[in-house]
C-alpha positions as CSV (number, residue, x, y, z in Angstrom):
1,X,59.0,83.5,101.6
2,X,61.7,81.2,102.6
3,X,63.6,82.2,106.4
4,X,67.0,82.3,105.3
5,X,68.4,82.6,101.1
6,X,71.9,81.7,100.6
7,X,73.2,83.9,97.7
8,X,77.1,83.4,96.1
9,X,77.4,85.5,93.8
10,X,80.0,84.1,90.8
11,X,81.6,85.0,87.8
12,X,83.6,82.4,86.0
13,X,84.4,80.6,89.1
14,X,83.7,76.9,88.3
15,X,86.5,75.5,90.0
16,X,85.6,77.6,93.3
17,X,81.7,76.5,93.2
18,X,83.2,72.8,92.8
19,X,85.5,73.3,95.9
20,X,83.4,75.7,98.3
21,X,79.7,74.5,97.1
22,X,79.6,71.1,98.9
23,X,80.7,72.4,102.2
24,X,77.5,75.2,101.8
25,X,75.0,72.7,100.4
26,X,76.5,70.2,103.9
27,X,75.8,73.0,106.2
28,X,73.2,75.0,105.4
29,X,70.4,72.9,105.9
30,X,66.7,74.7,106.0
31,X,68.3,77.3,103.5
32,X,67.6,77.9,100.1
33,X,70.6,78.1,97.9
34,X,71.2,80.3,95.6
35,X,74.0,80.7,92.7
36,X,74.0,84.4,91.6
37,X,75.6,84.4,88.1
38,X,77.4,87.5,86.4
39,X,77.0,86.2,83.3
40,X,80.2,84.2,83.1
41,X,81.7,82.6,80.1
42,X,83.1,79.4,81.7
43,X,81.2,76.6,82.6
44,X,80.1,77.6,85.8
45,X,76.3,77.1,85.1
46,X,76.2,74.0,83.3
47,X,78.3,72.5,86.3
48,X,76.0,73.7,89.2
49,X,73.0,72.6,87.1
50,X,74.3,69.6,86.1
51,X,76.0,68.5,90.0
52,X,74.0,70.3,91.7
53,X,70.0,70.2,90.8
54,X,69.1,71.8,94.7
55,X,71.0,74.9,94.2
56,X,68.7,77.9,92.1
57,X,70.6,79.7,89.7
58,X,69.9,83.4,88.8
59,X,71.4,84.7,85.8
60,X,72.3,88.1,85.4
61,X,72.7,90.2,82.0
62,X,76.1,91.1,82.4
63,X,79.5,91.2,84.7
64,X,78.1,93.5,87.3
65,X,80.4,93.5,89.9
66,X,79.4,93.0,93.4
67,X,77.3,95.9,94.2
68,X,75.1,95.4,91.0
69,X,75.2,91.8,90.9
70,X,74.1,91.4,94.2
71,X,71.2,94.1,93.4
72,X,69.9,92.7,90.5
73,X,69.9,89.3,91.8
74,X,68.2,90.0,94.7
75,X,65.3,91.2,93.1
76,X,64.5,87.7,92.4
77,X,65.0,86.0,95.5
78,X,62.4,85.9,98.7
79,X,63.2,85.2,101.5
80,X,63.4,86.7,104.7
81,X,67.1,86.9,105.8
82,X,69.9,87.2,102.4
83,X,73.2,85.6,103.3
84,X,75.6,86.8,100.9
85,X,78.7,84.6,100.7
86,X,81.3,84.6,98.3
87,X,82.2,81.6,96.3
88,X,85.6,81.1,98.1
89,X,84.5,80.8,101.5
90,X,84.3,77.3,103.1
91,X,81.2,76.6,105.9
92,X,81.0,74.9,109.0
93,X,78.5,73.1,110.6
94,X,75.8,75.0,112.0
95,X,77.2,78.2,111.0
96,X,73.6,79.5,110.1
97,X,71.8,78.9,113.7
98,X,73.6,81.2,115.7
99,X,72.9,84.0,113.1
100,X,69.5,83.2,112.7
101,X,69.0,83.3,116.4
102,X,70.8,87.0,116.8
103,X,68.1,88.1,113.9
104,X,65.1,86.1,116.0
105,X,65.8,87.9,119.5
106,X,67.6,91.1,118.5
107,X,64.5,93.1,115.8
108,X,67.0,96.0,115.8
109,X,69.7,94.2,114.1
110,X,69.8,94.7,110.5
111,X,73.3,93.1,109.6
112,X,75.4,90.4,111.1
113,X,79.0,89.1,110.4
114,X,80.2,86.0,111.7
115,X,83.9,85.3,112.7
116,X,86.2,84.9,109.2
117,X,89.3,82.8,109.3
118,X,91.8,82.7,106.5
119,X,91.2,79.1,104.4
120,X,95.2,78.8,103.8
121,X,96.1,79.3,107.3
122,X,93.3,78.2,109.7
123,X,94.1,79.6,113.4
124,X,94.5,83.0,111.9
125,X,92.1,85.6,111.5
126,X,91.3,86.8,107.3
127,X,91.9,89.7,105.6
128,X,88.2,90.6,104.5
129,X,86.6,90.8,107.9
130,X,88.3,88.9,110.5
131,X,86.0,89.9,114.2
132,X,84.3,92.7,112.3
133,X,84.8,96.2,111.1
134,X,85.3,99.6,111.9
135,X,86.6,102.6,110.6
136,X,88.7,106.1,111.8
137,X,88.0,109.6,111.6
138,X,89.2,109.4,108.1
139,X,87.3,106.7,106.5
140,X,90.4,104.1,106.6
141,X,89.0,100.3,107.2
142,X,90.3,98.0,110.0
143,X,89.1,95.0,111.9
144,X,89.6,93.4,114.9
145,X,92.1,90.8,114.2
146,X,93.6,92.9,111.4
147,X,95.1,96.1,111.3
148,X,96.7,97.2,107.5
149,X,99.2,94.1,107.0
150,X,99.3,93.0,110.4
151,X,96.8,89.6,111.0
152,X,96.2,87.9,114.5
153,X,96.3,84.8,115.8
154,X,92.5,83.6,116.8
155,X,93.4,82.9,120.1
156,X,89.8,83.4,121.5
157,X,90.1,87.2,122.3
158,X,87.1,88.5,120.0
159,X,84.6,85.6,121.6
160,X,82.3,88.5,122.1
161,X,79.2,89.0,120.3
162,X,79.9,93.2,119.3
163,X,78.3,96.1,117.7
164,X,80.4,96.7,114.9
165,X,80.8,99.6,112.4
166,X,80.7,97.6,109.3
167,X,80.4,94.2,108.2
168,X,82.3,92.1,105.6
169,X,81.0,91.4,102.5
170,X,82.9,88.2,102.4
171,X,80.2,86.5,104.4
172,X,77.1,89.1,104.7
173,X,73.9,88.9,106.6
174,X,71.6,90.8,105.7
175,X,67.2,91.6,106.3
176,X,65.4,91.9,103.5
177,X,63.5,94.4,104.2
178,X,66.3,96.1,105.6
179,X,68.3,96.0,102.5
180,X,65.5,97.2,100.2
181,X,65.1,100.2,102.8
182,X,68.6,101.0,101.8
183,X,68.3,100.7,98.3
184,X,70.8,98.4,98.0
185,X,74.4,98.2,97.5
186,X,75.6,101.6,95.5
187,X,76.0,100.1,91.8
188,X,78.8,102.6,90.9
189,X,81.1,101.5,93.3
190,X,81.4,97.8,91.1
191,X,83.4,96.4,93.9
192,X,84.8,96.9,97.1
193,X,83.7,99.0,99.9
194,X,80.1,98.9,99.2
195,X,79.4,97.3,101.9
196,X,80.7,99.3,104.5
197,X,79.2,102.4,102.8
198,X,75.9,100.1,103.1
199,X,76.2,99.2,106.8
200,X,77.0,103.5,107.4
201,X,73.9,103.9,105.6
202,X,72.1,101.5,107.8
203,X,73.6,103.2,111.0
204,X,72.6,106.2,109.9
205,X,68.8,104.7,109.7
206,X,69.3,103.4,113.0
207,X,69.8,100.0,112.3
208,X,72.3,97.7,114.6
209,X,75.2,95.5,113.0
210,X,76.5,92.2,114.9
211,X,79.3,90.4,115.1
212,X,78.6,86.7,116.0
213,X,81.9,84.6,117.0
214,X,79.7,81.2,117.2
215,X,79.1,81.2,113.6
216,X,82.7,80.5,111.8
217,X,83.6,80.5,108.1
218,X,86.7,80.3,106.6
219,X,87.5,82.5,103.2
220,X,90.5,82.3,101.1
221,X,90.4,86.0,99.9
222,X,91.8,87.5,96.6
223,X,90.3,85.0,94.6
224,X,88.5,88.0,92.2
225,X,91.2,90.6,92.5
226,X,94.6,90.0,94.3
227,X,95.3,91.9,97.5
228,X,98.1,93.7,95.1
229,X,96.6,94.3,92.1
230,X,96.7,98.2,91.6
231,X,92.5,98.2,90.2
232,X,92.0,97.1,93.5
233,X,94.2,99.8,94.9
234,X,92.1,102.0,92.4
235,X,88.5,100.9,93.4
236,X,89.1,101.2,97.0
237,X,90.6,104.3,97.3
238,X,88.1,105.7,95.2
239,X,84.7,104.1,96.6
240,X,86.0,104.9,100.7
241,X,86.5,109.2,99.6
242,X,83.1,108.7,97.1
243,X,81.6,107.0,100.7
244,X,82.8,109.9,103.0
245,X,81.0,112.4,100.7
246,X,78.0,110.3,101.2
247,X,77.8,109.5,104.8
248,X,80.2,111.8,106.6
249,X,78.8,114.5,108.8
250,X,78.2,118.3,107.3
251,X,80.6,119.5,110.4
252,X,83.9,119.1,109.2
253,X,83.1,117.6,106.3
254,X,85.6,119.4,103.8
255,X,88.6,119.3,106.2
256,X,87.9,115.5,106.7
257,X,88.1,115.1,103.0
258,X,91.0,117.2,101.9
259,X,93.6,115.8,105.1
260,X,92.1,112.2,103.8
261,X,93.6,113.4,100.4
262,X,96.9,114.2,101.9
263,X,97.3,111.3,103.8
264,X,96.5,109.2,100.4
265,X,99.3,111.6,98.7
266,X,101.6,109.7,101.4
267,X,100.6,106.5,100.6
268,X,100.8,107.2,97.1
269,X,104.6,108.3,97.8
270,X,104.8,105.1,99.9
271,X,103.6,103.0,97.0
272,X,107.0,105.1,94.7
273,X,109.7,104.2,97.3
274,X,108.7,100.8,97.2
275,X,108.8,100.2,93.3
276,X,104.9,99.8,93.2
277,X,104.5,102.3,90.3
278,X,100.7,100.9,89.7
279,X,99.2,101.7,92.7
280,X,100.8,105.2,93.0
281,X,98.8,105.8,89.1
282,X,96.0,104.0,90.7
283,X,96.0,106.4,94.1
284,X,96.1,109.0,91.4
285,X,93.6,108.2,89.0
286,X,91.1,107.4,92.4
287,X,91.5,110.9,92.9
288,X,90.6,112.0,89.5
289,X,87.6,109.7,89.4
290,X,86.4,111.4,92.7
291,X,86.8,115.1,91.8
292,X,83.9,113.7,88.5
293,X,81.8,112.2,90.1
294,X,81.8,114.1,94.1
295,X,79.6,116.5,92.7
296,X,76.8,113.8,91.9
297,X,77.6,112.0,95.3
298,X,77.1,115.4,97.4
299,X,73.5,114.8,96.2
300,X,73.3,111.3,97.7
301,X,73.4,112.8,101.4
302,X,70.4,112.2,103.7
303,X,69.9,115.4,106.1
304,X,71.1,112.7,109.3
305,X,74.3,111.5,109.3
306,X,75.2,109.5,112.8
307,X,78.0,112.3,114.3
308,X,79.8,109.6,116.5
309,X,81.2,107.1,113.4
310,X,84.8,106.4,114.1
311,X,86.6,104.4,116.7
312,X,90.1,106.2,117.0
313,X,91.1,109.6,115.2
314,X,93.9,108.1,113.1
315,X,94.5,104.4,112.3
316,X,97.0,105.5,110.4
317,X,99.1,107.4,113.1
318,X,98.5,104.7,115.4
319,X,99.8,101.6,112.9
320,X,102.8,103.4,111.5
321,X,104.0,106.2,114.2
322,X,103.1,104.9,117.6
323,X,103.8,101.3,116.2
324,X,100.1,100.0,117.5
325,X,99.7,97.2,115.7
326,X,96.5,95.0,116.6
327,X,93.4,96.4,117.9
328,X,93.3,95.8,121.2
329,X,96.0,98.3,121.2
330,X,94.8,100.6,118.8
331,X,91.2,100.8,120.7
332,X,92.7,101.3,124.0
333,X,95.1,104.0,122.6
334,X,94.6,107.5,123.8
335,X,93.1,108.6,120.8
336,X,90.4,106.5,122.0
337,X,86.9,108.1,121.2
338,X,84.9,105.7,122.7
339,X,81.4,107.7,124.2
């Protein structure tokens, strides 16, 4: 079993591989590398076989998505520690050692991020992950360093090595042994927050997730599905109330998920007064794809769910009302929660 398996998972991204791949083959020395294909139709194969005869390729059936194709992929890698990167993100030197020594010294931590800097604009903090993830009361993703649109300066003020709620899948550390205790990634959300349902999953099991400033990558973001494309409007509206159902606590648990529903109508009516007639169908159609498929996901709960999961009561509230815009502010808000 090798220590630590790089995994980029790809789907007709030839151009990325020949941009990103050198900096990860540099930097990652005492890792295997691993290309995980989704069956693409470009040349993205042939070019990492032919430029690239150190890298393993793992070919997968079909267009899987993330949560699939990282699944089905993984089956046939061994190694101890997965680090699954997306093909977009650029590596630094010695990004790997820090992590691996987090994983050496702390046995209770099952999932580490590092820091994640944007590609096209290098002193800020990325979209996808930034200092690490948590979420509110009503399942509504932020990070410190980004709060909805608003993106920080890295001026040094997350240089602390936190718990987190969830990690980014942009750049995703991962046990082994913890993954396979989870069962994966869920397969039916394709894309997009599967890995923080993942990482609630893993809190609920009472693993730890890290955030590790000293290791640094850089990701350029968007390079599957644009920030404003309304499927990805669709797929993560969707995936966070199908996560809820999951992972949420029986206390509560109906009133969490109807007011989420409200405040998604609001967004929806946001999306109208704005022109973006897409994503208002896609809020709407996320809905309708939830009310099929909650019954099936009701039957996905565990009888623990962790009662103490969100940072601050409203992320919403907070960003647009009170005008709290980073997350220093936002955390030390009085709708702090903090035990």
């Amino acid at each position: 079993m090798d220590k630590i398996a790089v995994v980029i998972l790809n789907w007709n991204g030839v151009k990325l591989l020949e941009q990103f791949l050198p900096s990860v083959i540099q930097f990652s020395e005492g890792a295997t590398i691993y290309v995980a294909d989704n069956d693409s139709t470009d040349t993205s194969v042939e070019f990492v076989q032919q430029n690239f005869p150190t890298v393993k390729v793992v070919k997968n059936t079909g267009n899987y998505g993330f949560a699939k194709g990282y699944n089905d992929a993984l089956k046939h890698i061994d190694a101890e520690i997965y680090a699954l990167v997306n093909s977009d993100i650029e590596v630094t030197k010695d990004w790997l050692k820090p992590i691996l020594e987090t994983f050496d010294n702390e046995k209770q931590t099952g999932i580490i991020q590092p820091k994640i800097r944007d590609f096209k604009n290098k002193e800020y903090f990325e979209y996808a992950g930034a200092a690490g993830g948590f979420i509110d009361k009503f399942g509504y993703p932020f990070c410190r360093g980004r709060v909805f649109e608003t993106i920080e300066k890295d001026n040094n003020q997350y240089d602390d090595n936190c718990e987190l709620f969830w990690a980014s899948g942009a750049c995703f550390f991962i046990r082994k042994n913890v993954f396979q205790e989870l069962g994966g990634f869920d397969e039916s959300f394709f894309a997009h927050q599967e890995e923080i349902d993942l990482c609630w999953r893993a809190l609920n099991e009472g693993h730890i997730i890290k955030y590790n400033y000293q290791s640094l990558v850089y990701h350029v973001g968007g390079a599957t599905l644009q920030q404003g494309n309304p499927k990805k409007t669709y797929l993560n509206f969707r995936n966070s109330l199908l996560m809820l159902v999951k992972n949420l606590p029986k206390r509560g648990l109906f009133w969490v998920i109807f007011l989420r529903m409200v405040l998604d109508g609001i967004a929806g009516i946001r999306f109208l007064t704005q022109g973006k007639f897409g994503h208002t169908f896609a809020i709407l159609k996320a809905h309708f794809s939830f009310y099929c498929l909650s019954l099936k996901y009701l039957k996905k709960r565990k009888d623990f769910q962790i009662q103490q999961y969100y940072t601050v009561k409203s992320v919403v509230y907070l960003y647009y009302i009170k005008k709290l815009l980073v997350f220093k502010e936002i955390f030390n808000s009085n709708q702090n929660i903090k035990n």
